[in-house]
Phi, psi and omega in degrees: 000139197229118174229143161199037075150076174300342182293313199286355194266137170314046155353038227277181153289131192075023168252028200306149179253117181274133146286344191170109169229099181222206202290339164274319168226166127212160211249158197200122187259116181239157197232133197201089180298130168348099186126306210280163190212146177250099166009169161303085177223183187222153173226173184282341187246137162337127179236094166287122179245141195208114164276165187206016160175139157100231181203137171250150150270127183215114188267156184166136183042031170071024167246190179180132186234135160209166220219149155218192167034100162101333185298117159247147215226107156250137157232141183296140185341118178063030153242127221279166194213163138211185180221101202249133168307086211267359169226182144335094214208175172216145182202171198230108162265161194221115180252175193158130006281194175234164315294171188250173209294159169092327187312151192276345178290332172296326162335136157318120167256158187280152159333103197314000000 
């Protein structure tokens, strides 16, 4: 069993912390300051975000939900999102599986 107390880990900002990444999932702890936004982007993988402090914002397709504490967010492979910080805040994101199909770490690399 793997446990951890997101309030308490030193978290900093423009710092993510992987708690835990292998072929099924992987999890990230991000500290996300009040004001800052992690852009429009998409990722390869189901991406679920679980705030645990402050308040978020969560933009996609020209709608916007926000939440703070319990609030869980999913998004589908390769759809674009954002996320923006409307306090301080902390969330735990969770991609799955990992990597996901199309991620460039999976691309062939070519032969030295």
């Amino acid at each position: 069993m793997d446990t951890w107390d997101i309030s308490s880990l030193d978290v900093q900002p423009h710092h993510p912390e992987v708690l835990r990444s292998d072929d099924e999932v992987r999890v990230i702890a991000i500290n996300l300051p009040a004001g800052e936004v992690l852009r429009e982007h998409r990722v390869h993988e189901r991406a679920y975000v679980v705030v645990v402090a402050g308040e978020i914002e969560f933009e996609q397709d020209g709608r916007s939900e926000s939440g703070g504490p319990g609030l869980v967010a999913h998004f589908p492979a390769g759809e674009d999102h954002a996320v923006r910080a409307k306090s301080d805040a902390r969330v735990v994101l969770l991609l799955a599986p990992w990597p996901g199909e199309g991620h460039p770490s999976l691309r062939e690399r070519p032969a030295p």
